[in-house]
N, C-alpha and C positions, 0 to 999 in steps of 0.2 A: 626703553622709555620709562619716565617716573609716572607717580598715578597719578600726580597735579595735571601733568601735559596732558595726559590719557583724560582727565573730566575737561580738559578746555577744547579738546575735539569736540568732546561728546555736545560740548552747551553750543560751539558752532554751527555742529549739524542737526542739532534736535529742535531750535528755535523756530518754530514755525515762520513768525513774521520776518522779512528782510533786515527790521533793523539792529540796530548793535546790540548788544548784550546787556547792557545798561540799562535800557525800558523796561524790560518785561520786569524784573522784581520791583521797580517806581509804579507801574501801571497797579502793581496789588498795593502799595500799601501808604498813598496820599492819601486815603480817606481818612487817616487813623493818625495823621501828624499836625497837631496846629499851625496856626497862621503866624508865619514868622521864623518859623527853624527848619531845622534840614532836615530831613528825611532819614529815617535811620535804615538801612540798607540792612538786610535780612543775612543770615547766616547763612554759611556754605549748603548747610544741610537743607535748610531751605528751598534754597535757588535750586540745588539739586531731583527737589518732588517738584519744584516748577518744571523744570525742563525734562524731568521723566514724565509729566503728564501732557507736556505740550512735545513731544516727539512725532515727527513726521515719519513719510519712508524713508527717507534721504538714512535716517539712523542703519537700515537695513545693509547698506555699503560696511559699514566700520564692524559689520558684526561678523562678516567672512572671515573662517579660520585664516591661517596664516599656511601659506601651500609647504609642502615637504619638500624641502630645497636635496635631502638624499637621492641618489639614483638608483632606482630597482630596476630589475631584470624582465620583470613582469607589474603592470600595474594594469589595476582592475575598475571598472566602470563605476561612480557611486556620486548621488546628487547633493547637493548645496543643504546643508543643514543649519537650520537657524541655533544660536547659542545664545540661550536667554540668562543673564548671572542677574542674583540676587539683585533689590533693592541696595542703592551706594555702592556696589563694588564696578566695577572697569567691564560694561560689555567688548573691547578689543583684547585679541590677544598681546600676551605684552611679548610681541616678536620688533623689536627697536625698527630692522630694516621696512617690514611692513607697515608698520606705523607712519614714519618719516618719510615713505612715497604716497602712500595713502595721505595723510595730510598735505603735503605739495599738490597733489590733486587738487582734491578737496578746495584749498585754496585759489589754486588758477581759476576753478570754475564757482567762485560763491554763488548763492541766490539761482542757480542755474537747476529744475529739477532732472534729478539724474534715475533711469531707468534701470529697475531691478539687474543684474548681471544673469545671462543665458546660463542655462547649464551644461556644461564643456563638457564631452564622452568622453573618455580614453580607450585604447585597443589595449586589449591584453597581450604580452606578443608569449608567443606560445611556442617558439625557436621555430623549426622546420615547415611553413603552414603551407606548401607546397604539396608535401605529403598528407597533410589533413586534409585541404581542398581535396586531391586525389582522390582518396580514400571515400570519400562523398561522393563522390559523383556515380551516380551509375554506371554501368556497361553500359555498351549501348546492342542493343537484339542485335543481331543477322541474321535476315532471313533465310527460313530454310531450304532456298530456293538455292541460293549461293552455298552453303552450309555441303548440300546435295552433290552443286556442281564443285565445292573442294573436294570431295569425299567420292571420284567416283566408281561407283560399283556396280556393275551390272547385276538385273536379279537374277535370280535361280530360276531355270526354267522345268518345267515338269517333265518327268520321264516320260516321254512317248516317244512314236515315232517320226522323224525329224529331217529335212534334207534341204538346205534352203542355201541357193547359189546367189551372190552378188557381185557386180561391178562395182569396181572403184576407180579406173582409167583405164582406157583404153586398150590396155597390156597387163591390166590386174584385174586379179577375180580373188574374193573370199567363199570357203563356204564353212556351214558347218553344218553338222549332224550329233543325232541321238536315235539309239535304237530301246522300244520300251523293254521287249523280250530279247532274252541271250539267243543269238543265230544260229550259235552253236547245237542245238537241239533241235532245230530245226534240221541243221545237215547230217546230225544223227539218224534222226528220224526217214533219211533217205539211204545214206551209204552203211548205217551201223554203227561201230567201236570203230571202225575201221576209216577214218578222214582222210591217211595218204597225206600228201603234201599241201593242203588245203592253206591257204592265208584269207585273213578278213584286209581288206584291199579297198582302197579311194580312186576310183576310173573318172579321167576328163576324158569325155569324149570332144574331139573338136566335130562338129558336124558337116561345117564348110567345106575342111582336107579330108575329112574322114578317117582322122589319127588320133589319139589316144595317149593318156602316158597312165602308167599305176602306181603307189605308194602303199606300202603297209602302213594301216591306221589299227586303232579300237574302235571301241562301241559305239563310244561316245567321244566327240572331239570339233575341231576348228584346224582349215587349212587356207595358206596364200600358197596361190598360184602366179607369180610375179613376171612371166615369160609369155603370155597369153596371144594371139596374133588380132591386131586390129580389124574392125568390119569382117569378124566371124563367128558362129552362133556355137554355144557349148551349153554341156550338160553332164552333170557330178552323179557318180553311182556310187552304192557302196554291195559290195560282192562276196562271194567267195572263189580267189583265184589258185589256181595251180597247174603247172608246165601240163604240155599233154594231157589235159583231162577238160573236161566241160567247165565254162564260165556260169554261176550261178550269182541272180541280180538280188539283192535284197531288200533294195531302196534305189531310188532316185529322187534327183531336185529338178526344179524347175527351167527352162531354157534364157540362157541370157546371150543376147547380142551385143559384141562391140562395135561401138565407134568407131569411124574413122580416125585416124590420128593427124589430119592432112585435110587442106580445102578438096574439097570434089572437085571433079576434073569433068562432070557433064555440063557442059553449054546451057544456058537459061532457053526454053522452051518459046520465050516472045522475043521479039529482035529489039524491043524497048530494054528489053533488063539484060540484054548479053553486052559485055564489056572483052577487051581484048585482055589477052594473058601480059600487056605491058601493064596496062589500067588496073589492074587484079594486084600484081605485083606492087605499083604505088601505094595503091589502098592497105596491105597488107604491113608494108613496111613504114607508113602512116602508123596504124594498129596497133605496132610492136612487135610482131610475127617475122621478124627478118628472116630467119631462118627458112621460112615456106615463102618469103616472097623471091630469095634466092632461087627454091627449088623452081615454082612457078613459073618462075623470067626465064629459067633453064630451058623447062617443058615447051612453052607456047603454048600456041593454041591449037598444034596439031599432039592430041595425045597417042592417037596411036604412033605418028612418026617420033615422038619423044619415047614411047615403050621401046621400040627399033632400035633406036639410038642408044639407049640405056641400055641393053642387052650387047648389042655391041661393046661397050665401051667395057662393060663389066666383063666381058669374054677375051678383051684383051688384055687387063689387067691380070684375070688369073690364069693369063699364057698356055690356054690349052688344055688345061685342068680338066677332069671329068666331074661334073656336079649337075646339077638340077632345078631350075626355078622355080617350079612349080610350089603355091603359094607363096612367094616371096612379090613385093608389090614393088613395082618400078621406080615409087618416089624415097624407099628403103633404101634399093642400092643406089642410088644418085647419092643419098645422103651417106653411105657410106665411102664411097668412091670423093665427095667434098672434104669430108672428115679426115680422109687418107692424105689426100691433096694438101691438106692444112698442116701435118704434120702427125695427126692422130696415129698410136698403136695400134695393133691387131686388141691389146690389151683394155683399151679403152672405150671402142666399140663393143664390148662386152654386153653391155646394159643399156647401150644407145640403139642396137638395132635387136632386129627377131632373131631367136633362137635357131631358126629355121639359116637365114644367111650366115649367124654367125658360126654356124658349123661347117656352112660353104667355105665360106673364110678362113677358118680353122684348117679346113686340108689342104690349101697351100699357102701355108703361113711363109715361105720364104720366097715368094713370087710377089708379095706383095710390097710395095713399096709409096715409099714419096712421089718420085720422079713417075714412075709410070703410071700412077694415079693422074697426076697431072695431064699427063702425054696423052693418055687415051681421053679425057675430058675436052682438052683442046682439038684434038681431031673429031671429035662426034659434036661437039656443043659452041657455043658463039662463046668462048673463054678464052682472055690472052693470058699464055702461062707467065708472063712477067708482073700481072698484076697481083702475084699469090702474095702470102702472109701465112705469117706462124698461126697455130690453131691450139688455141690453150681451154681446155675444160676447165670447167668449176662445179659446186654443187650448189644446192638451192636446198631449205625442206620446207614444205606447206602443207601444212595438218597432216597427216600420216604418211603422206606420198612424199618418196624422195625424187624432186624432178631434178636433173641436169640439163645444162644448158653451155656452148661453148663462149669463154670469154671473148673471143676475140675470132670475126668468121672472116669470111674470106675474100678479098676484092675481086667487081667483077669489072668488064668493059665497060658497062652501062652505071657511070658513077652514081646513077641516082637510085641503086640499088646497094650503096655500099652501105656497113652496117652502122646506124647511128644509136640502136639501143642492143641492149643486151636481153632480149624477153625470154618469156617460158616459152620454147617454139613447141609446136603439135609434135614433131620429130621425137621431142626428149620426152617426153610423160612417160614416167616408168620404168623407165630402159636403167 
């Protein structure tokens, strides 16, 4: 743009009054021209101290630098600055394109007062701001509660002496111990230099059968007992044992009793809350308990004639065998004698019954079968042997206890006992 055009802006926008251009220099200088001739119209430089002393805001538009039409990579925040030029010279920058939209403007809207222009922020862009936000932000705490329970440790406990038994189901017991003094000096102090075949030893006693098992421990230590017999009382010693010679006690723990592993079998006390062993069984297999509502609907409601029965059927199965029942519980071998029936091994009743039968079992391991599990079931119990089914375990784990349960049980006469879930039965805890 030339600098003529650049002052014919500036007298358009600077006039305060609406009218043309033409008055303001006539308004100053009729006083001064006689009557009869023309007015002598004032020089450029003139007209130009008029219009720089009569400039409104509207002038404050044309005084905006002219934007940086290059592209940067980064562009930084920075507010509107007024650009004041000397007396005469071109307050616009001489940028042609700014000029000549700036005047288009300007023109569409004459006479129109136009408001100062906002001042416009830019973001600086600072490439990856991803990772800046990040990098900001706090952690956020975890408490130490959680912190605890990632991290966990049991404390140390102090050297004393220490014997303390627990249940964990039915057919589990932990315990541990600490001895504060070495024991050893103590059984010096009885037999000499001379100890003999002496062991420091871990004694269960079961109190119920009145049997026992031992393990060589130390001083200090932790033991699972995972074979433990349901609804019987025990109690952990720790010793010094040796063949032929006297048992000496140097600690025990506390008495714990187990659970049943199975609904009780005693009849309610009022004739309002006794229910039959058909009713018992719905309820149970409502519950999820299939497995004991089987056994249940087995048993009836006569338990002694269900002990009978069971003992029967279990004495035909191991064909003559010489063995023992004595602590083994009536609703064990039914559930062994089902499990067989289903297709179960000798190998897989391992962990699903007591230690005590499964050693029964174990000495006639080739008596034992399919078919005559069946056979003797059907003749002692209300079981038709064509309603049988394959018998498939699986495993389950729930917080430390590994329960087993089978996938798939076994059809009985009475459809409304057949199995619709697959639950933890009382049977499997443990085993």
């Amino acid at each position: 743009a030339k600098p003529a055009r650049a002052i014919k802006v500036i007298k358009a926008a600077k006039l305060t009054p609406p009218s043309s251009i033409e008055q303001a220099p006539t308004l100053v200088t009729t006083a001064s021209v006689p009557h009869g001739q023309e007015p002598v119209k004032p020089p450029v430089d003139a007209f130009a101290e008029i219009a720089s002393a009569s400039r409104t805001d509207e002038e404050v538009v044309l005084e905006v630098p002219a934007p940086v039409t290059r592209k940067k990579e980064k562009r930084r925040t920075s507010k509107r600055a007024e650009i004041v030029a000397p007396r005469g010279e071109s307050r616009v920058k001489k940028n042609p394109k700014e000029t000549k939209s700036t005047t288009a403007k300007r023109t569409k809207k004459a006479g129109a007062p136009i408001a100062p222009p906002a001042t416009v922020e830019t973001v600086e862009v600072l490439g990856d701001e991803t990772k800046k936000i990040a990098a900001t932000i706090a952690e956020v705490e975890v408490s130490p509660v959680f912190k605890a329970l990632a991290e966990v440790k049991l404390p140390e406990l102090p050297r004393e002496n220490r014997a303390r038994l627990q249940m964990q189901s039915p057919t589990r017991l932990y315990f541990y111990w600490s001895l504060k003094s070495n024991p050893w000096q103590q059984l010096r102090a009885v037999f000499g230099a001379d100890l003999g075949s002496y062991t420091l030893v871990l004694k269960l006693r079961d109190l119920t059968l009145e049997t026992e098992e031992i393990h060589a421990v130390e001083t200090e230590g932790e033991w699972w007992f995972n074979n433990v017999e349901p609804d019987s009382e025990y109690m952990a010693e720790i010793g010094f044992y040796a063949t032929n010679r006297p048992y000496f006690r140097v600690l025990y723990s506390n008495t714990v009793t187990t659970p049943r592993r199975s609904p009780s079998p005693h009849l309610a006390d009022e004739a309002r809350w006794t229910v039959s062993a058909t009713k018992f069984a719905e309820v149970l297999d409502a519950s999820g308990f299939t497995r004991d509502a089987i056994d249940v609907a087995i048993a009836g409601d006569d338990q002694f004639t269900a002990k009978e029965r069971t003992n029967l059927a279990f004495s035909d199965l191991m064909h003559g065998a010489e063995y023992s029942t004595e602590g083994i519980q009536p609703e064990d071998m039914r559930h062994a004698l089902l499990a067989l029936a289903g297709g179960a091994t000798l190998a897989d009743l391992r962990h699903r019954v007591s230690a005590t039968l499964f050693d029964v079992l174990q000495s006639n391991p080739g008596g034992l079968s399919t078919s005559g599990a069946r056979k003797a079931l059907t003749e002692h119990f209300d079981i038709e042997e064509a309603k049988w089914t394959e018998h498939e375990f699986g495993s389950a784990v729930f917080g430390a206890s590994l329960v087993n349960f089978p996938k798939t049980l076994k059809s009985r006469k009475d459809v409304k006992y057949s199995p619709r879930y697959n639950p933890v039965s009382s049977f499997s805890l443990g085993r």
